[in-house]
C-alpha positions as CSV (number, residue, x, y, z in Angstrom):
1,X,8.7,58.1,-47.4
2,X,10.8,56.1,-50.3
3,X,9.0,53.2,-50.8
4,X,11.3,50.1,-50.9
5,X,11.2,48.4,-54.1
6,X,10.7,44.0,-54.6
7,X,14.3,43.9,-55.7
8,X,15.3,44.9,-52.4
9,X,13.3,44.2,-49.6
10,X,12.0,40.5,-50.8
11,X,9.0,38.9,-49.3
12,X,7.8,35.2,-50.0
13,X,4.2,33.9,-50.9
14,X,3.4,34.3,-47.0
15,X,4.1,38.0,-46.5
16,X,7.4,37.1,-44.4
17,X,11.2,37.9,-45.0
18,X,12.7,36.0,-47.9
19,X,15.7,34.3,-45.9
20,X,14.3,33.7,-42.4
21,X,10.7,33.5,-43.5
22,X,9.5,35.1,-40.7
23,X,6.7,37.6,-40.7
24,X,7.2,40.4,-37.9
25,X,4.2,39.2,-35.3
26,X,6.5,35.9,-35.1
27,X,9.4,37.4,-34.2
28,X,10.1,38.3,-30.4
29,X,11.8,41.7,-28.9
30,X,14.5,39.9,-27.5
31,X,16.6,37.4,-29.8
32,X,19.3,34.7,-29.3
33,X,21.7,33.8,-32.3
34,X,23.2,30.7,-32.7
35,X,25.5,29.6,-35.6
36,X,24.6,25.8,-35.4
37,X,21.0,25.1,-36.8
38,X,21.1,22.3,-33.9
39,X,21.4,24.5,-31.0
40,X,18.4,26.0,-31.5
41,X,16.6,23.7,-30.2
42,X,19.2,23.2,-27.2
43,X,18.0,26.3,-26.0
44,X,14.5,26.0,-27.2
45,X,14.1,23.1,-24.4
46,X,14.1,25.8,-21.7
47,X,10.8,27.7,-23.3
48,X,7.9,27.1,-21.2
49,X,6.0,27.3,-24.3
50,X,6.9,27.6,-27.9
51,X,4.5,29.7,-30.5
52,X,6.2,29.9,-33.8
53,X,8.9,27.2,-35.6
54,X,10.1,28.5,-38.8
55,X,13.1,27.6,-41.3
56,X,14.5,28.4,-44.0
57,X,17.7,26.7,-45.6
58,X,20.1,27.7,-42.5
59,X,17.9,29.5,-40.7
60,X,15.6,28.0,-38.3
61,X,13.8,30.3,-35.9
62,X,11.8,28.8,-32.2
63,X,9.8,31.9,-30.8
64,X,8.5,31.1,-27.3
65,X,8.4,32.3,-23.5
66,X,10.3,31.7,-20.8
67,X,7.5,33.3,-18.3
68,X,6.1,36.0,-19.2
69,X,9.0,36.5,-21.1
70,X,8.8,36.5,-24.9
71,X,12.1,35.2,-27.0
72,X,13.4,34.5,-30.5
73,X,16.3,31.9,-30.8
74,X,17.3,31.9,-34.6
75,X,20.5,30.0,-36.4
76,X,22.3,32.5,-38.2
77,X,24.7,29.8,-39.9
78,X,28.3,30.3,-40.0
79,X,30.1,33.6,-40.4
80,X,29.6,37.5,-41.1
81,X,28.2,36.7,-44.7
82,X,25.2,35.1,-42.9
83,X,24.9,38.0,-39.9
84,X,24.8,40.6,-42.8
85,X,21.4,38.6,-43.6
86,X,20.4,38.1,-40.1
87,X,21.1,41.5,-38.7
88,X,19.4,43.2,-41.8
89,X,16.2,40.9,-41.7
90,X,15.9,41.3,-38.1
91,X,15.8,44.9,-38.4
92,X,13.3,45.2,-41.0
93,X,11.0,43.0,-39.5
94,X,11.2,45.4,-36.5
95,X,11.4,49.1,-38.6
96,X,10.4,48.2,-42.1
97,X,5.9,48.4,-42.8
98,X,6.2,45.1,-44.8
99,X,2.3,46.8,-46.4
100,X,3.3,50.3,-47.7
101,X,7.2,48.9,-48.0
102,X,8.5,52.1,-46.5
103,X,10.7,52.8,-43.0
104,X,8.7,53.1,-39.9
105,X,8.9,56.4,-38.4
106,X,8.8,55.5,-35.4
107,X,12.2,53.2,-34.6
108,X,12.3,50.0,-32.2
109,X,15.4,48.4,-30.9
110,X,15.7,44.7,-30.4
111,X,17.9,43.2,-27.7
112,X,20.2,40.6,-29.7
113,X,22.6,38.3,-27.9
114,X,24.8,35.9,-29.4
115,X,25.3,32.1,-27.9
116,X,28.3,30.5,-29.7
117,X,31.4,28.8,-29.1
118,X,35.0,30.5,-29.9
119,X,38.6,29.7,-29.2
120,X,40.8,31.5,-26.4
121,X,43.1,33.7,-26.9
122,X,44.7,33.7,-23.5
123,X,46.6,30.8,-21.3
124,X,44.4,31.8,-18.3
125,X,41.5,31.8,-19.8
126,X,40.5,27.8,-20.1
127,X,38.3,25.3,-22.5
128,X,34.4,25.9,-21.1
129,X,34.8,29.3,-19.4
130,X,32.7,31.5,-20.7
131,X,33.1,35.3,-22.3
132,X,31.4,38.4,-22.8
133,X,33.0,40.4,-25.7
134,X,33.6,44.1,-24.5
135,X,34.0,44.8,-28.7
136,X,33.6,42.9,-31.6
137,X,36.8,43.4,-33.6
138,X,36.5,42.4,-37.4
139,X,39.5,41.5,-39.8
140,X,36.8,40.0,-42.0
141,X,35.7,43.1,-44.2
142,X,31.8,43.4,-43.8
143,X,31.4,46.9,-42.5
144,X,33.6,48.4,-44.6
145,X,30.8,48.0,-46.8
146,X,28.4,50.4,-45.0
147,X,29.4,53.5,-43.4
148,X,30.4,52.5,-39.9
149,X,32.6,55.2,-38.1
150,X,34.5,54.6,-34.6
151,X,34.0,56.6,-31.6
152,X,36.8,58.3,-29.4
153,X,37.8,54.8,-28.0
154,X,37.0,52.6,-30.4
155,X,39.4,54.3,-33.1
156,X,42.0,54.8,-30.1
157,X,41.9,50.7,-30.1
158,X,41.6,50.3,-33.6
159,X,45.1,51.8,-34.6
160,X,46.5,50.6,-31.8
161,X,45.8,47.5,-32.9
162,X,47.2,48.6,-36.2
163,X,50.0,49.5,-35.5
164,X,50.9,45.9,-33.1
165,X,49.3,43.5,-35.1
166,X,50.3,45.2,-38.8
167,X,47.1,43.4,-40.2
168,X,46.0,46.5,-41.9
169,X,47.6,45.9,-45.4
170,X,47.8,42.2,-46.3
171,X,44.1,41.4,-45.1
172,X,41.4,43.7,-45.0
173,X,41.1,47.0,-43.0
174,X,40.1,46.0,-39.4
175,X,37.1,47.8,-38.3
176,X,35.6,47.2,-34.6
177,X,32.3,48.1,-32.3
178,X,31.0,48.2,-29.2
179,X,29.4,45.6,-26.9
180,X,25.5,47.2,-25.3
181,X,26.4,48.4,-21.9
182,X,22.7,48.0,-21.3
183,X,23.6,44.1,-22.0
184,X,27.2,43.5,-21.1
185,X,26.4,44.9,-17.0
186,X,24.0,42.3,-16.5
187,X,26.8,39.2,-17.5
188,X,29.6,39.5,-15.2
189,X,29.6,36.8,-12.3
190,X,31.7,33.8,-14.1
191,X,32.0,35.8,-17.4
192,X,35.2,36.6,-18.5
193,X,35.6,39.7,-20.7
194,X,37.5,41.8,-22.8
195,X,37.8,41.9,-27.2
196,X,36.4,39.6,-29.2
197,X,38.0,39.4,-33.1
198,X,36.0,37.9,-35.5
199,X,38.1,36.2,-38.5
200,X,36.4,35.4,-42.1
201,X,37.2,32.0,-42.0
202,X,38.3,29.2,-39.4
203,X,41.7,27.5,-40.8
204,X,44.2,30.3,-41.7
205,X,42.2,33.0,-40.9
206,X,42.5,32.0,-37.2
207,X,46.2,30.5,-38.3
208,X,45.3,26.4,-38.2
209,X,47.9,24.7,-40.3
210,X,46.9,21.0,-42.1
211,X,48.4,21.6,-45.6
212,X,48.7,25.3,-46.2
213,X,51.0,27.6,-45.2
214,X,49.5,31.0,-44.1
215,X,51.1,34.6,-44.9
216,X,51.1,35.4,-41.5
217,X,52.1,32.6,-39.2
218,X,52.4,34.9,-36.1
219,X,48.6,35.5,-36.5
220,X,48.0,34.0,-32.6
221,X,51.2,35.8,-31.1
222,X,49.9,39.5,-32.5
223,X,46.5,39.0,-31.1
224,X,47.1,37.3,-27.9
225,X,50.2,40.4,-26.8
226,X,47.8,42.8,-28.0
227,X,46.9,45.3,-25.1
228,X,46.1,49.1,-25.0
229,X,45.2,50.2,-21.0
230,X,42.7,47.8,-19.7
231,X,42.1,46.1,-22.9
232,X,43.3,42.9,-24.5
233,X,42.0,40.4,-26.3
234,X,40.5,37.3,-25.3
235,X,39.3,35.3,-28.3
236,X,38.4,35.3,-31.6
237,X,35.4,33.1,-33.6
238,X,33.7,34.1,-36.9
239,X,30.3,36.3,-36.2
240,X,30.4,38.9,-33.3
241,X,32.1,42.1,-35.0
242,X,29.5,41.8,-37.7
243,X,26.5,41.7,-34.8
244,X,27.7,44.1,-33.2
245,X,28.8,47.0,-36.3
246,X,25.3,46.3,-37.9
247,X,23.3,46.4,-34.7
248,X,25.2,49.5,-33.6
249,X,24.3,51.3,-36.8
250,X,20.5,49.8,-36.8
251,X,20.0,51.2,-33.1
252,X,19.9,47.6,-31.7
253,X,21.3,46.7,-28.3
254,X,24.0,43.6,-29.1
255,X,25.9,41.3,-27.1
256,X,28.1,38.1,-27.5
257,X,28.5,35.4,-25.1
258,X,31.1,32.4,-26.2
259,X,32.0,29.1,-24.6
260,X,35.3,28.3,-25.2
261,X,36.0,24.9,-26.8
262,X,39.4,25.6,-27.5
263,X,42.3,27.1,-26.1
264,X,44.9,28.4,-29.0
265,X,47.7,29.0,-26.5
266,X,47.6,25.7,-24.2
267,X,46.5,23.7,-27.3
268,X,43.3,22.3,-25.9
269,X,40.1,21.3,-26.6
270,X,36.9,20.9,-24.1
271,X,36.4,17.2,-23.9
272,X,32.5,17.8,-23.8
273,X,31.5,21.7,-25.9
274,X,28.1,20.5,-25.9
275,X,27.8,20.6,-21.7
276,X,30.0,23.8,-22.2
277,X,27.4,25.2,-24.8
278,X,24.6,24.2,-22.2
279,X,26.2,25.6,-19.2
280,X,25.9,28.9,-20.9
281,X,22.8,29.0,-22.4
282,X,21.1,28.0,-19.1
283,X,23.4,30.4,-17.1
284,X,22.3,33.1,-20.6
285,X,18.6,32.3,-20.3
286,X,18.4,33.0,-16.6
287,X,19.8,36.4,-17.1
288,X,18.1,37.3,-20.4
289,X,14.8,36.1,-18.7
290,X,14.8,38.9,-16.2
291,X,16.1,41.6,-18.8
């Protein structure tokens, strides 16, 4: 086996992983992202217990139990830039021998659920409901760095969204993935669902106008009349497509669960996201606790 050289797999003084200083006894099978460094600690409250505090510029990380249940809650920061860290740190703490440097032989998959907050796409779909993403559909250009390839359906939705949205050529080539089955069939009571599209940035990427004009000013109107069969989509925020490509091709079970804060169609906003944030992660936690 290729052993992985300093340049590329970079530990600190204490034998853990360079960006979320976290060596791999500290980190939990089952893991929680949050973009806000300060919600880790919102869902942190609900441990019974808490071993292990770590952080890192960005990245804090709580690993405690919930009964006998063991759980990581980590900040990833904002956007797909950050989950490319995340997702790959993650993964070698779980399938990389930190000692000999070289892949495990023997693989492990991690359960990783996202906790964020995201904007609706939809009229009947209102500020602090909640949302399970079916798919993570990217506009913001990560995987096309790594060799992620659609299945049967996923390309099916991929060029249809191609084809009604046109954002193929003047952004960058949309790329999608699936939502853990294993994960999504345990969120349904109260959850809505259906696509989740993950933009690179939170003004004109998700077509906010203060100053700037933006190329595509219909941005809202293509993604919210989007629909192929049973599919639309239902909201869009800035990390799930990149949690769910990566953890797809690293063999890790991935899901995304959003409060909405704000409703792109009705022009709202939740006049309390942090009870809306709380509501989920206490409706989250008492599902994930029995995973």
């Amino acid at each position: 086996m290729s052993r992985i050289p300093e340049s590329e797999l970079i530990l600190n003084a204490r034998g853990a992983i360079y960006h979320l200083d976290l060596r791999p006894e500290e980190l939990a099978e089952t893991v929680i992202t949050v973009g806000d460094p300060g919600r880790v600690s919102q869902v942190s409250k609900h441990f019974d217990v808490i071993e292990v505090k770590q952080s890192h510029r960005e990245f804090i990380t709580h690993t405690g139990r919930i009964g006998n249940k063991r759980i990581s809650v980590l900040s990833s920061g904002i956007g797909t830039d950050n989950i490319d860290i995340v997702l790959n740190e993650l993964d070698a703490l779980t399938n990389i021998d930190f000692d000999s440097r070289t892949i495990k032989p023997e693989k492990r998959s991690l359960n990783i659920i996202r906790i964020g907050t995201c904007g609706s796409l939809q009229g009947d779909i209102p500020v602090d409901a909640h949302i399970a993403g079916t798919h993570g559909l990217g506009i913001d250009n990560l995987l096309n760095y790594y060799l992620l390839e659609p299945n049967e359906e996923e390309g099916q939705l991929l060029q249809q969204f191609i084809t009604q949205t046109q954002l193929n050529s003047q952004f960058s080539k949309p790329y999608i993935a699936t939502a853990s089955m294993a994960l999504l069939k345990n969120f349904v009571t109260d959850f809505n669902r259906g696509i989740t599209v993950t933009c690179p940035g939170f003004y004109g990427p998700q077509g906010r106008v203060l100053r700037l004009g933006l190329r595509q000013p219909d941005l809202i109107d293509a993604l919210t009349k989007f629909n192929y069969g049973q599919y639309r989509i239902v909201n869009f925020e800035m990390e799930s497509s990149a949690i769910y490509g990566l953890g797809k091709l690293l063999g890790h079970q991935c899901l995304s669960l959003n409060a909405v804060v704000a409703n792109r169609i009705t022009k709202t906003f939740s006049k309390d996201g942090t009870a809306a944030v709380e509501n989920l992660i206490v409706k989250a936690l008492g599902i994930i606790e029995k995973l």
